[in-house]
C-alpha positions as CSV (number, residue, x, y, z in Angstrom):
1,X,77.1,184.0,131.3
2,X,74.9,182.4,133.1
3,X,73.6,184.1,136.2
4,X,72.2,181.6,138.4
5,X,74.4,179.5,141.2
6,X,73.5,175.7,140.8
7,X,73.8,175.7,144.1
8,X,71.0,177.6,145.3
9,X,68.9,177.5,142.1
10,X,69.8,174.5,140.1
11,X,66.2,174.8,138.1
12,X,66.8,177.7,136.7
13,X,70.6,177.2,136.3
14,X,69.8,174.4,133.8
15,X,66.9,176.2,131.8
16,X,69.6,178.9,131.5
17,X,72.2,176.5,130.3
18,X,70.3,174.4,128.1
19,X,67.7,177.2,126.8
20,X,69.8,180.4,126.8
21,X,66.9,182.0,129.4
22,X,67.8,183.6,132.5
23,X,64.1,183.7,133.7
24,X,62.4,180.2,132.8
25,X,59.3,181.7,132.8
26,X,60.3,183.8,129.4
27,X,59.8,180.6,127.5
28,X,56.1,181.5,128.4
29,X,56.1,184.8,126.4
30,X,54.8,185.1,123.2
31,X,52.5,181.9,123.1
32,X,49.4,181.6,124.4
33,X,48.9,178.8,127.5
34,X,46.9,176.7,124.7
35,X,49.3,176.8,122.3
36,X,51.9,173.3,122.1
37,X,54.5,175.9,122.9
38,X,52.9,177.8,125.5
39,X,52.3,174.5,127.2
40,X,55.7,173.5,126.9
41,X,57.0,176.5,128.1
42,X,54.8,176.4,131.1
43,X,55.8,172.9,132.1
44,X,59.7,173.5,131.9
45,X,59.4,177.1,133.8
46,X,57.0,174.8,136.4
47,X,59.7,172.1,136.4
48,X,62.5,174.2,137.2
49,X,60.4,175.7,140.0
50,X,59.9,172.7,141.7
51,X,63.4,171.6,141.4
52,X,64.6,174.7,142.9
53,X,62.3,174.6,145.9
54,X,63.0,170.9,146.4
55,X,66.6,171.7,146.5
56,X,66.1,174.5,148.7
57,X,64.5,171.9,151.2
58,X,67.2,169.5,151.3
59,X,70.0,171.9,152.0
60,X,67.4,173.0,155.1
61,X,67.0,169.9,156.2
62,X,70.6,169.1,155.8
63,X,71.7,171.9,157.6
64,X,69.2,171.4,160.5
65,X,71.0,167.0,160.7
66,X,74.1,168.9,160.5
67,X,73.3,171.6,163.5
68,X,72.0,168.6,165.4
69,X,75.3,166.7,165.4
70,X,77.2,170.5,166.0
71,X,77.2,169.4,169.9
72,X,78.1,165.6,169.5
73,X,81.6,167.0,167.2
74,X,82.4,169.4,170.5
75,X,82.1,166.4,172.9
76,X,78.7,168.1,174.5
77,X,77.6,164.6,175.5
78,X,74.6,165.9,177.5
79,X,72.2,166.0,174.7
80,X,73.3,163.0,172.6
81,X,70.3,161.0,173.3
82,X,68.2,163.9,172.3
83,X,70.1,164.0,169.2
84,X,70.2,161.1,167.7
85,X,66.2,160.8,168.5
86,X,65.9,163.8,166.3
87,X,68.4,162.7,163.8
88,X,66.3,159.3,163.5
89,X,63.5,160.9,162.1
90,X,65.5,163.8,159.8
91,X,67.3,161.5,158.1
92,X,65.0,159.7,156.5
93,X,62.9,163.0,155.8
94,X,66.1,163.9,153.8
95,X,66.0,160.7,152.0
96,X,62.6,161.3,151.0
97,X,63.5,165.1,149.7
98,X,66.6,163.7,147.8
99,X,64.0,161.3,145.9
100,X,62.0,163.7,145.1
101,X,64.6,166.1,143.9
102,X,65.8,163.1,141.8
103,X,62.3,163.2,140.3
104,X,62.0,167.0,139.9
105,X,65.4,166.6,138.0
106,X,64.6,164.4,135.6
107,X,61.2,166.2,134.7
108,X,62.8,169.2,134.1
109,X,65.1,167.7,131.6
110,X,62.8,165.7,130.0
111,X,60.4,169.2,129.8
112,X,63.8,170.5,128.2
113,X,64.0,168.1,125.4
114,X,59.9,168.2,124.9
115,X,60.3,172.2,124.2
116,X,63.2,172.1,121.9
117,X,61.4,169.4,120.1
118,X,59.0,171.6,119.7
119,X,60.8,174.9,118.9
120,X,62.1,173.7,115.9
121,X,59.0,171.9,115.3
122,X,57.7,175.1,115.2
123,X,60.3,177.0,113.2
124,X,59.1,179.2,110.4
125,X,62.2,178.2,108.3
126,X,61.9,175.4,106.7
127,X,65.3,173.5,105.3
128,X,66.2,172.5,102.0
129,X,65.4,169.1,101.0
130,X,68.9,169.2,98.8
131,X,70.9,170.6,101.8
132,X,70.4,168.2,103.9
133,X,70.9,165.0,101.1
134,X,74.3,164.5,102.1
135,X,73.7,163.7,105.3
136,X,70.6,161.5,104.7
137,X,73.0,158.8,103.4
138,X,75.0,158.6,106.4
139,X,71.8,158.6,109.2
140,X,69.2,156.3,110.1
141,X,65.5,156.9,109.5
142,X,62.6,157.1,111.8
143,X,64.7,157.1,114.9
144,X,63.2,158.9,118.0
145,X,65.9,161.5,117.9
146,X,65.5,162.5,114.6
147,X,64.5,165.9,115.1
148,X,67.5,166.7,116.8
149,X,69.6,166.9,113.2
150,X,66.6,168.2,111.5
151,X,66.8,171.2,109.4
152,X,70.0,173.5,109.4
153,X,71.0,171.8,112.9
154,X,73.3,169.0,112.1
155,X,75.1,171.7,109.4
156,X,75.1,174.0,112.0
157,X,76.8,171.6,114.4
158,X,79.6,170.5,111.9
159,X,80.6,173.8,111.3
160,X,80.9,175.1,115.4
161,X,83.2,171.8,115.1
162,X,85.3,172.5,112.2
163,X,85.9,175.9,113.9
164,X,87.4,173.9,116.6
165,X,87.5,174.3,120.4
166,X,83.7,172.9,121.1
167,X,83.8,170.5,123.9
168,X,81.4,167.9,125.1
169,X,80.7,168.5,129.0
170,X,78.7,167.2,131.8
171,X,78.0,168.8,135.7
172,X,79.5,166.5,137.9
173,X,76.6,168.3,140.2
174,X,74.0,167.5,138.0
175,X,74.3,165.6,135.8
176,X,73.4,167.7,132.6
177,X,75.2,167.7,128.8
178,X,76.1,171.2,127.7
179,X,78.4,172.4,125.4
180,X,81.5,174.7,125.0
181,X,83.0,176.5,122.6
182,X,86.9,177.4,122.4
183,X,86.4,180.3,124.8
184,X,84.8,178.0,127.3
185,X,81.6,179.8,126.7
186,X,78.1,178.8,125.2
187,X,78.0,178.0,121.4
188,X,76.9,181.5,119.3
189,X,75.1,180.0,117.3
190,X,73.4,177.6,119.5
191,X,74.6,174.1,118.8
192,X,72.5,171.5,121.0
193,X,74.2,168.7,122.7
194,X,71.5,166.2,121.2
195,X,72.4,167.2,117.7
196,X,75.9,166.2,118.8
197,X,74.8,163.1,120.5
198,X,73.6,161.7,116.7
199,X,76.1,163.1,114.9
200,X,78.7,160.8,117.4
201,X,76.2,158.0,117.1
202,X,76.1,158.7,112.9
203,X,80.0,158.7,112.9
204,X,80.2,161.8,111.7
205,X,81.9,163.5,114.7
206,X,84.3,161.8,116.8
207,X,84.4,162.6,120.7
208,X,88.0,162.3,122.6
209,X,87.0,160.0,125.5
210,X,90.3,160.0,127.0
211,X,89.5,163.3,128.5
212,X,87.8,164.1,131.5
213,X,84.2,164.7,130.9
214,X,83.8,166.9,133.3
215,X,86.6,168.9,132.8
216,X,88.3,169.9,130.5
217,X,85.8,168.6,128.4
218,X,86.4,166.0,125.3
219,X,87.2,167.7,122.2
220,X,84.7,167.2,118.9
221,X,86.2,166.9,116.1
222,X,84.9,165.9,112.6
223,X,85.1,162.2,111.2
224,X,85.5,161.7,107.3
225,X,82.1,160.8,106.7
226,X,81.6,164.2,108.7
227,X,83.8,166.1,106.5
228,X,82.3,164.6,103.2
229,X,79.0,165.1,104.7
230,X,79.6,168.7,105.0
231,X,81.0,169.5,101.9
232,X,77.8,167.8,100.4
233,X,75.4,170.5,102.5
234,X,77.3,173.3,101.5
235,X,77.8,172.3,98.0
236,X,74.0,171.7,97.7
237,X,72.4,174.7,99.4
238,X,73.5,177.7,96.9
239,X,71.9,175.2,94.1
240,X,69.0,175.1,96.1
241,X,68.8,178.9,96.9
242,X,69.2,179.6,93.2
243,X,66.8,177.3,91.7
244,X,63.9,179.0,94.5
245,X,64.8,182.1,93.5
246,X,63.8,181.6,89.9
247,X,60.9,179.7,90.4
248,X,59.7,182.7,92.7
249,X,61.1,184.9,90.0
250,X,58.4,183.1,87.3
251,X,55.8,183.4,89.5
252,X,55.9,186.4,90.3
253,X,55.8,187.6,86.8
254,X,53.3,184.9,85.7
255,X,55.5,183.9,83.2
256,X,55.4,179.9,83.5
257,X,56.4,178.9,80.1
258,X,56.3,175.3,79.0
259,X,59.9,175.8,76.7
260,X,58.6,172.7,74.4
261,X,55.2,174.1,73.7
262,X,55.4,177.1,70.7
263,X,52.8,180.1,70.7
264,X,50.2,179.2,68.9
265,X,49.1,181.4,66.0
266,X,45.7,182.8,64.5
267,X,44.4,182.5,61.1
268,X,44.1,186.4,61.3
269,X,47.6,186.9,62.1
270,X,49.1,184.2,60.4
271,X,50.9,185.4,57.3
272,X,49.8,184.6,53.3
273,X,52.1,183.2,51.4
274,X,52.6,184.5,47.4
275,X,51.5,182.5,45.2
């Protein structure tokens, strides 16, 4: 569950929902601040600290406007003039926090997307070249997205949706994709909402639009194309698997036989015939 109320600190709400972290700054552990990760880390944990002190301004501020017009709604006429002299200059103060909480926003999830590029980027698992052929054929290549369906992602998508229940969602505070599994609770395994995002685009999942986005959610479910597609990765990975595992198998032993080429024989060994 996630622990953090959007409404007081929407940063860290968002790393939580979108990384899995409850403290932003744990992206930071484990990689040093020179590292592309470490970086990365830094500027999402910084991004989400921003945001959450930006918000913490405007609800001040807000609150402050709102106390000022407190007499005005109890007919305390008195002080109006004083009031709205005050209110002249907090409004547009507000408007100025709001923009820049826009901004702070959309860094943070723009730092969101830069780390998990780089996370898997980074992961020490690399993916089959035959498990991921039968998807090839249905996706377009070089897009700027492409490393959202790289790997074991995109299989691991298809097969939270075949499981059925994962839904499509977006804060109506916010703003922000997440996704949801039958429960109503974050994918196990972690299934990113840009993987889904292609795989729509691709046509290999299908999204129910005429549900609310918001709520309940609209329903994934897999296309054709995404059910052949599947069938292709999972027929193809145990090949895969199996043909590693001899080659590492002959390597290990040092046995790497050319089966066309025959020992060749001495002259000292070689036997006489009878004449």
């Amino acid at each position: 569950m996630n622990p953090h109320d959007p409404a007081k600190r929407p940063g860290a709400h968002l790393v939580a929902e979108m990384l899995g972290d409850e403290d932003p700054w744990a992206l930071t552990s484990g990689h040093r601040p020179s590292e592309p990760l470490g970086r990365a880390g830094t500027a999402v944990a910084e991004a989400a600290r921003d945001l959450d002190e930006l918000h913490g301004q405007v609800a001040h501020a807000a609150q402050s406007a709102i106390g000022l017009l407190e007499p005005v709604g109890r007919g305390e006429l008195s002080g109006t003039r004083v009031s709205y002299a005050l209110l002249r200059t907090a409004v547009p103060q507000i408007g100025l926090l709001v923009a820049r909480q826009d901004a702070a926003y959309e860094q943070l999830t723009q730092s969101i997307s830069a780390y998990r590029h780089l996370l898997f980027d980074s992961d020490v698992t690399q993916p089959s070249k035959a498990s991921v052929h039968g998807l090839k054929k249905e996706q377009n290549p070089g897009r700027d997205d492409d490393w959202a369906i790289s790997g074991d992602r995109h299989l691991g998508a298809l097969e939270a949706v075949e499981a059925g229940g994962l839904r499509f969602h977006q804060s109506a505070v916010y703003g922000y994709i997440y996704l949801s599994d039958g429960r109503g609770q974050r994918p196990n395994p972690e299934v990113w909402p840009e993987t889904v995002q292609r795989l729509v685009a691709d046509g290999l999942l299908d999204q129910d639009t005429s549900e609310g986005l918001y709520r309940p959610g609209q329903l994934l479910s897999l296309t054709p194309q995404g059910e052949a597609a599947l069938r292709d990765a999972r027929t193809a990975t145990p090949r895969v698997s199996a043909a590693l595992s001899r080659s590492g198998t002959a390597a290990i032993s040092g046995a790497a036989v050319d089966p066309s080429a025959a020992p060749a024989t001495s002259a000292a060994t070689k036997p006489s015939r009878s004449r």
